[in-house]
LOZAPA-536237 format. One record per residue: x, y, z of N, C-alpha, C in turn; residue in one letter. Coordinates in steps of 0.05 Angstrom, whole numbers, plus 5000, padded with zeros to 4 digits. Example, Ala and Ser with C-alpha at 12.3 -4.5 7.8 and 13.67 -1.06 7.14 Angstrom:
2
526448865156524649105156526449345156A/525749555142527349795143525850015157S/
END
This chain:
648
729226067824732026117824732826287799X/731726217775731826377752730726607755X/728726707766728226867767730227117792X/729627007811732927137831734727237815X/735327057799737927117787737527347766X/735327377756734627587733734427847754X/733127837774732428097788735228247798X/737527897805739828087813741728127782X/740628137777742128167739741228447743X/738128497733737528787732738329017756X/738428907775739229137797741929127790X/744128967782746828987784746829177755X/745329167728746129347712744329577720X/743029717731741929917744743830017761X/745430017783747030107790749530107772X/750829907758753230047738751630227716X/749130257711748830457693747930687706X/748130727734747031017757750131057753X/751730877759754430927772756131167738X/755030937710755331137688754431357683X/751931397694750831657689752031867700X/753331837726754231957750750832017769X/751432237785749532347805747532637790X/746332687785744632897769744033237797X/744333297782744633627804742633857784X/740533997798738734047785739034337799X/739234627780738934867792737735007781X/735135117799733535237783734935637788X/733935767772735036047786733836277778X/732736537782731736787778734236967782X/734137237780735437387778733537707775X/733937897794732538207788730438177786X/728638007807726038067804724838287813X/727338437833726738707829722538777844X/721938697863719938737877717338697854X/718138587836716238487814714338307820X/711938327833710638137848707638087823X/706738237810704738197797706038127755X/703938047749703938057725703838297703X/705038347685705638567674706038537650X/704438837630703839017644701539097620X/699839297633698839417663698839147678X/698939257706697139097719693338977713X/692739217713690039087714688738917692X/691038937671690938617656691038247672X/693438307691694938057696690937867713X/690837767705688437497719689537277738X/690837307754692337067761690436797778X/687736907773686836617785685236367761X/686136547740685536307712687636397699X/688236227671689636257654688436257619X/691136277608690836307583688236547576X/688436797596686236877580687637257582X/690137207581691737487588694337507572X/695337757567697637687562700237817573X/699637857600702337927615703537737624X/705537817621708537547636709137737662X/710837497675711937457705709637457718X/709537557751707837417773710137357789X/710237417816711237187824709836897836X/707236947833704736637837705436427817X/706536667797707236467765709636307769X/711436487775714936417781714436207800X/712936297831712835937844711835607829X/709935747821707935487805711235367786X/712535507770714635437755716135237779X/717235387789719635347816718835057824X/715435057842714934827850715034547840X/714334677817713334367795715634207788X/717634497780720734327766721934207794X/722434307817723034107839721733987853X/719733917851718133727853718433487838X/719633507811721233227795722633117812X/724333317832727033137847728133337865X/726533387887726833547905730033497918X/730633237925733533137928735633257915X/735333367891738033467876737133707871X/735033787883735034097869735934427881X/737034547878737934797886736135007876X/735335177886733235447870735135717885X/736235807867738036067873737036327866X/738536577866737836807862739136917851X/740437137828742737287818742637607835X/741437617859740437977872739238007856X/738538307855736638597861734338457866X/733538367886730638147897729338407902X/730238627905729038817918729739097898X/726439327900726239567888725239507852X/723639807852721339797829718839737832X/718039667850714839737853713539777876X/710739747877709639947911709939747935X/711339487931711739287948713439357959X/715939457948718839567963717339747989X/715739927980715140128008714839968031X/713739728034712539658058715739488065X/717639398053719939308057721139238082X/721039518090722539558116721139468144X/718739408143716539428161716039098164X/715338948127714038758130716638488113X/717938578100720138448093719538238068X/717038458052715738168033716938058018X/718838098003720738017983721637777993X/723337678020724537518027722637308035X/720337388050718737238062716837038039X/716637208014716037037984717536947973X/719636827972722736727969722336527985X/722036538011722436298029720036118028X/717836238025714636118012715135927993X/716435997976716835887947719235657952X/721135737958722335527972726135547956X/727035937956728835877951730935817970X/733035737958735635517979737035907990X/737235977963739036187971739636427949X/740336627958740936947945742537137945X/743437177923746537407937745337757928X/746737917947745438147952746038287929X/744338497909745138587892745038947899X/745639087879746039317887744239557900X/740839377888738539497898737939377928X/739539177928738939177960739839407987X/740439567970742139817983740740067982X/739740007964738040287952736440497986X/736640288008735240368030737340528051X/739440398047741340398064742740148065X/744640208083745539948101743739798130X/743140068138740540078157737639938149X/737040088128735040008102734939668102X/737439558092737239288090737639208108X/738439208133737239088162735239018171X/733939368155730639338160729139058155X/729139098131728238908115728338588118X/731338518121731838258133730838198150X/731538358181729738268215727138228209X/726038468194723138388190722238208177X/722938078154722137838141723537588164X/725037668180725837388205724137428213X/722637658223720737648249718337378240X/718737348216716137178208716936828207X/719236848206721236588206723436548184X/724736368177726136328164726636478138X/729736558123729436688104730936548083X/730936568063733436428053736336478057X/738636338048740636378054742336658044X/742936898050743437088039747237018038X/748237098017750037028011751637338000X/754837368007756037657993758137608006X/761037577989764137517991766137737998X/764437867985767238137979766338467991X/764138398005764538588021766238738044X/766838868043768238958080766739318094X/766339218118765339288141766639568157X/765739868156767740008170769139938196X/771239978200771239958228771240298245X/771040488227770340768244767940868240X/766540748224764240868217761340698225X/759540808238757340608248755640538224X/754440678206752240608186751740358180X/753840138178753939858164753639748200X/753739758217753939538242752039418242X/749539488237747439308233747339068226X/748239208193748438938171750038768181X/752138848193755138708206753938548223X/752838618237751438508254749538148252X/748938218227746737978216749037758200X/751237858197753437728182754537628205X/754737618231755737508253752737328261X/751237298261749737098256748636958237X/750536978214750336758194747736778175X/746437068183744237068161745737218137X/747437278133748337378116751637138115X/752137078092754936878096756836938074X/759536958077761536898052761636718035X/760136568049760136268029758935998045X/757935788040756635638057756435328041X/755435158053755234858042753334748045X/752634668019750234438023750334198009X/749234038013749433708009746133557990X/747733657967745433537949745033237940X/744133027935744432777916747332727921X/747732787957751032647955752232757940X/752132977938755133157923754733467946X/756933487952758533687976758833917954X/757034167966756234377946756834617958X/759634847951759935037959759735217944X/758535397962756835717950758035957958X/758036227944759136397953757936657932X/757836897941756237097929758637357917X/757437387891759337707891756937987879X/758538157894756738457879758938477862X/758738527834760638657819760938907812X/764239007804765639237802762139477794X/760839427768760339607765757339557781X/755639367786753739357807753839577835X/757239477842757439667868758039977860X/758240147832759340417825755740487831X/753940327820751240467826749640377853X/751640427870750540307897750740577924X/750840687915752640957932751040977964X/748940797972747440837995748840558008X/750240427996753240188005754140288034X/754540518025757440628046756140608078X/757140598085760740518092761740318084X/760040178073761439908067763139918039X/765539728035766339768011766939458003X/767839407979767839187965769939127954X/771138877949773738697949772938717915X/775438627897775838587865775438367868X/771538327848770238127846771937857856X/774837877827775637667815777437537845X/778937717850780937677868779437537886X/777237637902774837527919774137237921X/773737147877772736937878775736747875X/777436827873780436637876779936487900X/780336657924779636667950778136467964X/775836507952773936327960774136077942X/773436137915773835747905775935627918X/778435767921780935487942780135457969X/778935697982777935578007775735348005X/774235407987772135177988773034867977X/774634887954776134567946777634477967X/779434707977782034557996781134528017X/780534768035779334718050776234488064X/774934538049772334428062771934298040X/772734178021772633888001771633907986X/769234057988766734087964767733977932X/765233807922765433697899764633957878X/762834177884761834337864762634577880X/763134837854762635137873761235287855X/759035387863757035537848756835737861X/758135997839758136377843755536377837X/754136537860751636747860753037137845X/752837157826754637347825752037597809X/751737847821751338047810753538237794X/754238117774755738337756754138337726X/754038097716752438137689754438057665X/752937967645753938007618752438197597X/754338237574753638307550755538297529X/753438347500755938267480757538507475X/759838307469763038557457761938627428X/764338757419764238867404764338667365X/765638427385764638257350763038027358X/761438157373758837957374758637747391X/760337687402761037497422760437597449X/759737397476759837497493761837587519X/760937807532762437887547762937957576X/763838047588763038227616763938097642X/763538257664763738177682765337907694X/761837827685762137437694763237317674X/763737297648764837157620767837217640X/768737417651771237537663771937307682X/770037247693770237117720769936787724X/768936717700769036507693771436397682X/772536527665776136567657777636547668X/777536677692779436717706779436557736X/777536467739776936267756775535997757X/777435847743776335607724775635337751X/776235447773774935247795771835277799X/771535487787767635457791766235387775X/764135197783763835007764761035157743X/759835377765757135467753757135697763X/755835837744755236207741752336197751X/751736327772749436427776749836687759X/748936887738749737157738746737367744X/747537647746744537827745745738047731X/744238257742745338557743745238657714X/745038447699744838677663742038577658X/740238437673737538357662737538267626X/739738017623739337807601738637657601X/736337547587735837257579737337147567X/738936907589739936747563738336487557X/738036477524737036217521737635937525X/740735967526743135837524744635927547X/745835727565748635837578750335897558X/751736177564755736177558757436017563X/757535907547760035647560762735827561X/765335757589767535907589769135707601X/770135567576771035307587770735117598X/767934997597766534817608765134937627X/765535237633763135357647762035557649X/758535367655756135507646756135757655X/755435987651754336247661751236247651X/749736307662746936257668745936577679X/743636707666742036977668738836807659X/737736947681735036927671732837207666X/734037427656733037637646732537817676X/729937907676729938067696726537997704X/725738027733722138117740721437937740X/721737627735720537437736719337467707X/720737537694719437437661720737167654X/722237047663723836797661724736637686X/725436347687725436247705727936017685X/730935927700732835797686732235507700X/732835287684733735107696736234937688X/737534967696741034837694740634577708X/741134317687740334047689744133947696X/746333767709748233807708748333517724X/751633417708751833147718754933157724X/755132977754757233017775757832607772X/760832597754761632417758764432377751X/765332147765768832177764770432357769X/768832607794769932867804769233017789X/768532987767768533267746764333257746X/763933537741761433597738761333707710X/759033687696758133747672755233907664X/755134057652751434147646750833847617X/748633807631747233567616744433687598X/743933987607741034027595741134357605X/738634447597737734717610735634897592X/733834957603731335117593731435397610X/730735547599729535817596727135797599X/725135797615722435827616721136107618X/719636157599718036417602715636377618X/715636517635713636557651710836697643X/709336607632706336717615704136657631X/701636737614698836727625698236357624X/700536217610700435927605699835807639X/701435927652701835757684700435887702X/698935697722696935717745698935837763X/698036007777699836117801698336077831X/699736067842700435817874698636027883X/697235897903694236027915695636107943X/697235977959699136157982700236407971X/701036367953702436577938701736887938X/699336747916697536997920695937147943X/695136967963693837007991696137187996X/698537198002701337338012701237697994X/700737647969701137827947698437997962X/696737857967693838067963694338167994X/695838128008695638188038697938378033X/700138308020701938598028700638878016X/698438777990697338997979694939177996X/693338988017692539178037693639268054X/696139208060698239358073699739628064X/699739588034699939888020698840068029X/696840008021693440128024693340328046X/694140178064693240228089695740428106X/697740308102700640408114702440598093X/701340668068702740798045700840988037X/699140908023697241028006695641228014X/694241228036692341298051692041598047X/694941768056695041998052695042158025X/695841928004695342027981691742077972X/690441877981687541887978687741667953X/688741497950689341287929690041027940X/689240817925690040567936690840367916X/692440247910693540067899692639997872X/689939947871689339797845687640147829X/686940387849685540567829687140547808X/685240667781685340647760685441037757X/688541087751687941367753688341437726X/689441367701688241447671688941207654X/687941247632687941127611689641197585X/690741037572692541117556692340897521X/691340957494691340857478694440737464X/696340907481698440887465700940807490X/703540647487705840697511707240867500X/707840897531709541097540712441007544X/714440947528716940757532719340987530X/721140817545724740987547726740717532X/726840817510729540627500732240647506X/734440477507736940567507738440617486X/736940637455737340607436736840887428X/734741017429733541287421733241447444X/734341497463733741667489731941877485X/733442107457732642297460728942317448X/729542157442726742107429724641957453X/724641937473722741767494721041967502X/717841817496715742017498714741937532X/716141807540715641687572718141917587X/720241957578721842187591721342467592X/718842527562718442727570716442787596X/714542547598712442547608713542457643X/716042437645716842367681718042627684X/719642817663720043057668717743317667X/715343287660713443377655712243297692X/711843127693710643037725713243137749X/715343167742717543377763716243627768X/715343677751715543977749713144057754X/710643917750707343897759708143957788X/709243627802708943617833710643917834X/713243927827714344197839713044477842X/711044557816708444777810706444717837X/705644517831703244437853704444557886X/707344397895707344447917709944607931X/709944927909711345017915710545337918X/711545517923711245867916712745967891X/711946187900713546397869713246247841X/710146337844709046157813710246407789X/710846667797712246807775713846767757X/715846617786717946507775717746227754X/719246197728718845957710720845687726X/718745437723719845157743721144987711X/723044927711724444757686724744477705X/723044297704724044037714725743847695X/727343677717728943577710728843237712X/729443057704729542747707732042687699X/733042417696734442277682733841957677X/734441937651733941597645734641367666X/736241507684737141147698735841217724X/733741387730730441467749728641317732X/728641247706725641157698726040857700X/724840817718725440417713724040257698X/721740347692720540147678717740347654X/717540227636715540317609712640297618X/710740437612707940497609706240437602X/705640147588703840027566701640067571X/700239977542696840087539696839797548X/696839547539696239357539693839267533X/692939177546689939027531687239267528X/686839337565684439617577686139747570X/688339897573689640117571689140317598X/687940227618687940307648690840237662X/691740497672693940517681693140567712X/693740357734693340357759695140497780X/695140587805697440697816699640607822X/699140297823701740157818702740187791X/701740167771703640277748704940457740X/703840677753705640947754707640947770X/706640757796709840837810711740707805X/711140427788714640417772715540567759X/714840767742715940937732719041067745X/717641137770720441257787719641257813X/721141017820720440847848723040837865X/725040967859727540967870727741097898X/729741057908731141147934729141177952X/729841357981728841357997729041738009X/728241718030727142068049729542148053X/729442448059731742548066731542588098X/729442718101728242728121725942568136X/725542428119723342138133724341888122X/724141628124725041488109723541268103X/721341428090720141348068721041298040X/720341068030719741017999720441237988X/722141337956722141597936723841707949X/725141847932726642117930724742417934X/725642567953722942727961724242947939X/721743097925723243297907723843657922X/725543797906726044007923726944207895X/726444407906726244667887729344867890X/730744977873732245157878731445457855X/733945627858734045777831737145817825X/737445877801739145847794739946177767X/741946247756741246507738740946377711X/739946447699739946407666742546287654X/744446487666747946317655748446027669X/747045997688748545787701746645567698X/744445637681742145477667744245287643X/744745437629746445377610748545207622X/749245317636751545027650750744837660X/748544827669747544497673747144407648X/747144547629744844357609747944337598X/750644497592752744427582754244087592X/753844097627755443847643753243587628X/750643637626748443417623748643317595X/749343517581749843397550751743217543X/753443217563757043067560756142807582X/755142917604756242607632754642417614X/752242277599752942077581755041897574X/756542027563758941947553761241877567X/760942107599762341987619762241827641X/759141797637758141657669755541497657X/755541527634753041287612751241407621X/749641227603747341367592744741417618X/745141277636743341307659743441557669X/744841787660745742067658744142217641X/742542127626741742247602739142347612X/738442607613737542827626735042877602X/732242867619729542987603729943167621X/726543387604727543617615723943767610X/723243907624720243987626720644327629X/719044477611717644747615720944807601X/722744717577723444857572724644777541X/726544797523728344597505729944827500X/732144717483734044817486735944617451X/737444787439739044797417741744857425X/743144517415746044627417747444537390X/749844587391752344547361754144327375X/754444077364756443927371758644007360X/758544217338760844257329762844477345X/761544617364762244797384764544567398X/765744737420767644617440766144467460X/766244337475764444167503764744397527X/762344367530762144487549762144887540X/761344937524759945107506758145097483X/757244897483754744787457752944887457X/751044927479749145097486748745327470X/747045407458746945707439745145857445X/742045727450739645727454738145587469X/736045747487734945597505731745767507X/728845607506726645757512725645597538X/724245847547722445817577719945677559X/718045517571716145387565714645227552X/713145127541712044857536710044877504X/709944677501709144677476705744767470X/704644767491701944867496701645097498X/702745257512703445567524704645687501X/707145627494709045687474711845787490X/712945837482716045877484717346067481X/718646267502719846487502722746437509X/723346477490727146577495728746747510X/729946597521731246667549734746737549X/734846997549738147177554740146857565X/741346807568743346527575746046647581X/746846887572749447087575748347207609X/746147217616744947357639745747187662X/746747417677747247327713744947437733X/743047547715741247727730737947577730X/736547657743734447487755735047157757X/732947017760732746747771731346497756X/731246287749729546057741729845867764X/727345727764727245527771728145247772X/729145157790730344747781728644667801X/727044467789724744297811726743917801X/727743747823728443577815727943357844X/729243157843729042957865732143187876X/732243037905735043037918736942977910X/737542727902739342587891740742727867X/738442787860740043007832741443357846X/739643337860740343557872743843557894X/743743337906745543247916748543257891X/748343217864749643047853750143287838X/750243567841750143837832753943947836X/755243767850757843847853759543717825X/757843537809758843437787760543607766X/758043807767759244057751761244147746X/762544237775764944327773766944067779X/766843807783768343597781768843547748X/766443497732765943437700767643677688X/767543917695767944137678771044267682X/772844037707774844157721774044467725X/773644537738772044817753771645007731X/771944957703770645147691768345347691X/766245057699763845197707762745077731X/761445267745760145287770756845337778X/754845217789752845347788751945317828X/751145507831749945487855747245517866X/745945287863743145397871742545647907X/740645637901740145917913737245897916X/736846067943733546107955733046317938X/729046337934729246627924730346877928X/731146807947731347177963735047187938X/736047007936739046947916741346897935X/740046767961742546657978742946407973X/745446257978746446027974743545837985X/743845587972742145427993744345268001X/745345208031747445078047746544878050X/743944728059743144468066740344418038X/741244068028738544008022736444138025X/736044028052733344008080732344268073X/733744458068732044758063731744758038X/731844608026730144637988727444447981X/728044208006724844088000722744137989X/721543997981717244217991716444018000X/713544238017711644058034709543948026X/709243688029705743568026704643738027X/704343798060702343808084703344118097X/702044298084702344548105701344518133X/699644458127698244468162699944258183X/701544068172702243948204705344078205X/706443948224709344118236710943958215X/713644148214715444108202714944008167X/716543858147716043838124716243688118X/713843558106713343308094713843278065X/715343018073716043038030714743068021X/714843107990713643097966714842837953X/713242647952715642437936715942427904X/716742417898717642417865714942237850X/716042017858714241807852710542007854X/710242087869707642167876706742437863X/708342527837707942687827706742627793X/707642357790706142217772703442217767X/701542187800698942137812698742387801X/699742647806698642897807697942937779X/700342987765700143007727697142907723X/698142637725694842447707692842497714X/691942567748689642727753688842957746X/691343027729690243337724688543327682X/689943107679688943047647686243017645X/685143087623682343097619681142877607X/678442817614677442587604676242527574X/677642497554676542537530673942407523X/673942157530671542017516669341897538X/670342077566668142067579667541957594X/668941717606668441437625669241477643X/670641757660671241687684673241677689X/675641687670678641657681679341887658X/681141977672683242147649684842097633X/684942127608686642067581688942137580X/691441997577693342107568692842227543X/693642607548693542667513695942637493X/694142707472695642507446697742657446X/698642887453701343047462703642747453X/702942637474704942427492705942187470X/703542227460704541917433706941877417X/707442157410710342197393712642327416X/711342477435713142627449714142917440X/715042967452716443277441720543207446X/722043297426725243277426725343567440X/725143557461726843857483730343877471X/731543707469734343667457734843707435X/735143917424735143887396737744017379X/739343797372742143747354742543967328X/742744127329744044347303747144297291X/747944097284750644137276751844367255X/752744547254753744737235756044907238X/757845007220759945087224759145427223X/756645447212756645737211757945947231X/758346177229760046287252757646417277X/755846527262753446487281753746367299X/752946037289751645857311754545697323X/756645867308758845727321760345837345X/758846187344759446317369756946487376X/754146417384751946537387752446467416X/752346667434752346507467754346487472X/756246507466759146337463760346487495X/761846307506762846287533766646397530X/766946457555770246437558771846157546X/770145807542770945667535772045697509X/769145757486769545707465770946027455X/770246227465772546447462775646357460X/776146307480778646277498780145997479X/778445767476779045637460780945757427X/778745807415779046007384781746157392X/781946287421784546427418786346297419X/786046067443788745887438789245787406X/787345687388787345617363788645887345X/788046097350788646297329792846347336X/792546347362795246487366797446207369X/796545877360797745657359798845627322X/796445757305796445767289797645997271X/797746237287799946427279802646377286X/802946247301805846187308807145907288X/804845807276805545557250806245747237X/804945957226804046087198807146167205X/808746317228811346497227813746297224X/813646037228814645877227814745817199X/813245737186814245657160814545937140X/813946197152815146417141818246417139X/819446387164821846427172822746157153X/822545977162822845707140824445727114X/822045847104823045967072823646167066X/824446387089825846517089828646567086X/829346277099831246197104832746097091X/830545957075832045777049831045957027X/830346167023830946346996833446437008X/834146557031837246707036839546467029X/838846167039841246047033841445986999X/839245976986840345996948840646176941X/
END
């Protein structure tokens, strides 16, 4: 009897101290893993079937082993989410559309759910159809989640997607039932997520905030829910006194019914949630270099964060042997369905490098990796084009390079590591993986005006604007007017040497070898410059070029019609062409590359020279408005005291 009585003693203070604790809610979450499936970087460092004997982070073998273990404590309360860009940046995206790997390793692993970020677009609207049906075709996907989209109703491109959103694989918001607590979810792309999304359209997008008003009262009032947790691609970063900011800090403020921030889209680690009034905002960096876990306690209606780790994903953790079986199968799928025509396969080892190759956001002009993606424009464009007479000036920009070049341990750079480099978009004419590159010409003056619009859109369209530049450099005066800085410009390279090129000339032709996209994005000019300046590319012969499609180049002469050149695949060409210094078989990056070369190069001076060398109708025209603004002061305060000597 004494004893009875003790057992119902302990179970009665075990439930009033469950009932004190409240109910425990456990969320694990990634963010921009961005087709990041191996360990990095190089690759041919990452070992993923032992440990501790490497030192690249992420995996996604790594990220599951993480994932599994921590819900496996308490599968009952646990949520595993996503912040988007699940998709784009490495040679896994190519097979995307076909095999759907990204999702299908997501649902392996065992996440609940994912909201679409801006690279999920990168394909299309079509594009991400692809991708989705195909990862169904294999079974189940996770829950894809996105609030604030809307759907044309005159335009077909988006029906697809529309399509999958009428069957609930795609949802505004949805419910799940954790540890007995009623859990509503809902996804946002944010304001500036969706400005770099331009393969969106037709679809357009609702004001984040307004969106998530919307939804948190539908989900409290409506459908009861005890918690509401934003999947939100917008991002943070810090303001200006050091504190944090953005997007989601926005959205958390302003919508104090949500109880938890999934965030992505700026690729931050936080070590720590942002607290914004009792709520968390949560980033776990980008690529599976990190994995969050948000520990959180639900009692007396109100929910709380109780805990939360940041886990780095290292050579520390075993990675999941399904995992990898999945990883090594989409890579013979590369192989086989990508590669083939290149005469390359996945893991070759096409050079070696003692030193990286990195793009900061800190020192742009200084990135010995920008010279070296503008240097590989201009190779593939030489390689697979005519009128070698004519001089090829290739072109890049910083927000094309996605990812840095490391020596790492071997310093063997594989073909998968080159094609992060610049792994973006898709065919114009096939729709394939890459931006296919295409050739124009342009005159010497209207040389000068690209490089005038490219020096400024930085400042107006950020830094992902910030323009390398191959086979040529060029000297300007910030102290000049915008959009007349330009003074000086030479044809060719630091090997060859450098001839100076007329820039006042409308007469003969240069070369622009670039992707489409850039090519596409050529009406900026006269939008940036309010029609000051104009450039029109042009076929050799000096006719307009009217369509893309006729500036291409071809792979493949011999079969019909024209096969891209992909951007990305011009990388392969460069490094094959580098010589083998020390003899083993692979080609060296040369020491060229270590420091880089500054093509950009800043002269500030008032001299009158360099203050009108080259000088345009701007900075002319300017000086006159200044001279005859300033003679009309000078007559003014003539008359002045003219005036007042006649009145004493």
């Amino acid at each position: 009897m004494i004893f009875l009585t003790f057992c119902i003693s302990i179970f009665s203070f075990s439930s009033l101290f469950s009932q004190t604790q409240g109910k425990r809610l456990t969320i694990i979450h990634t963010n921009d893993l961005q087709s990041r499936l191996l360990g990095f970087a190089p690759n041919s460092d990452f070992t993923p079937l032992t440990t501790n004997d490497d030192k690249t982070v992420g995996g996604i073998a790594r990220v599951a082993n993480v994932i599994r273990n921590q819900r496996a404590k308490a599968p009952e309360r646990t949520l595993v989410l996503d912040g988007g860009d699940w998709m784009m940046g490495t040679l896994f995206q190519t097979i995307s559309t076909f095999e759907g790997a990204e999702l299908r390793l997501m649902q392996a692993i065992g996440y609940d759910a994912a909201v679409i970020g801006n690279h999920e677009f990168d394909f299309h609207c079509d594009g991400l159809a692809d991708i989705i049906e195909s990862a169904m075709k294999h079974g189940e996907i996770p829950q894809l989640v996105l609030s604030n989209g809307n759907f044309s109703a005159e335009k077909k491109g988006d029906d697809r997607l529309e399509a999958l959103f009428d069957k609930g694989k795609i949802l505004p918001h949805f419910i799940m039932e954790k540890n007995g607590i009623r859990i509503g979810m809902f996804g946002l792309l944010g304001k500036e997520a969706a400005s770099v999304a331009p393969y969106s359209k037709p679809m357009t997008f609702d004001d984040p905030i307004e969106s998530a008003k919307k939804m948190a009262a539908f989900l409290k009032n409506e459908e009861k829910v005890n918690v509401i947790i934003c999947m939100t691609h917008s991002g943070v970063w810090h303001v200006e006194d050091g504190s944090w900011g953005g997007e989601d800090v926005d959205l958390a403020k302003a919508v104090p019914e949500i109880d938890v921030v999934i965030s992505g889209h700026s690729h931050t680690p936080l070590p720590e949630p942002i607290m914004v009034n009792g709520t968390p905002v949560v980033q776990a960096g980008s690529e599976g270099e990190y994995v969050g876990v948000l520990e959180m306690q639900y009692q007396d209606g109100e929910i709380r964060m109780s805990d939360y780790q940041l886990v780095k994903v290292d050579d520390s953790f075993a990675t999941e042997a399904d995992i990898n079986a999945m990883v090594d199968s989409f890579q013979m799928t590369i192989d086989n369905k990508v590669l083939e025509k290149y005469e390359v396969s996945f893991t070759d080892v096409l050079a070696e490098t003692e030193f990286d190759l990195t793009i900061s956001r800190g020192s742009l002009v200084e990135s010995n990796l920008g010279a070296f993606a503008a240097d590989a424009v201009r190779f593939g464009v030489e390689k697979f084009s005519g009128n070698p007479e004519i001089p090829v000036v290739g072109f890049t920009t910083a927000g094309l390079i996605r990812d840095n070049l490391l020596a790492g341990e071997k310093g063997m750079q594989q073909v998968s590591d080159l094609y992060r480099i610049m792994p973006l978009g898709r065919g114009v004419l096939d729709e394939d993986p890459g931006y296919p590159l295409a050739k124009g010409f342009i005159t010497p003056a209207e040389l000068k005006s690209v490089l005038e619009i490219l020096l400024i859109a930085p400042s107006i369209k950020g830094n992902s604007h910030f323009a390398y530049f191959s086979g040529m450099r060029f000297k300007y005066n910030p102290n000049r007017m915008p959009l007349d800085q330009v003074y000086e410009v030479e044809i060719g390279n630091e090997k060859d040497g450098y001839t100076l090129l007329d820039i006042s000339s409308e007469e003969g032709l240069i070369a622009i070898g670039a992707n489409s996209y850039i090519y596409e994005s050529i009406n900026l000019i006269g939008e940036i410059s309010k029609g000051l300046l104009s450039v029109i590319p042009k076929h050799v012969d000096g006719t307009p070029i009217e369509n893309i499609n006729d500036a291409l180049l071809d792979f493949s002469k011999t079969e019909t019609g024209t096969q891209e050149v992909k951007e990305w695949s011009s990388l392969f060409e460069l490094t094959k062409s580098f010589p083998d210094v020390n003899g083993n078989g692979f080609p060296d990056f040369p020491e060229f590359y270590k420091k880089g070369e500054v093509r950009q190069i800043e002269a500030a001076s008032w001299s009158p020279i360099l203050m009108y060398s080259n000088a345009t109708k701007v900075m002319w025209g300017t000086t006159g408005i200044f001279l005859l603004i300033g003679s009309f002061f000078i007559w003014l305060i003539g008359r002045f005291r003219k005036r007042r000597k006649e009145a004493t």
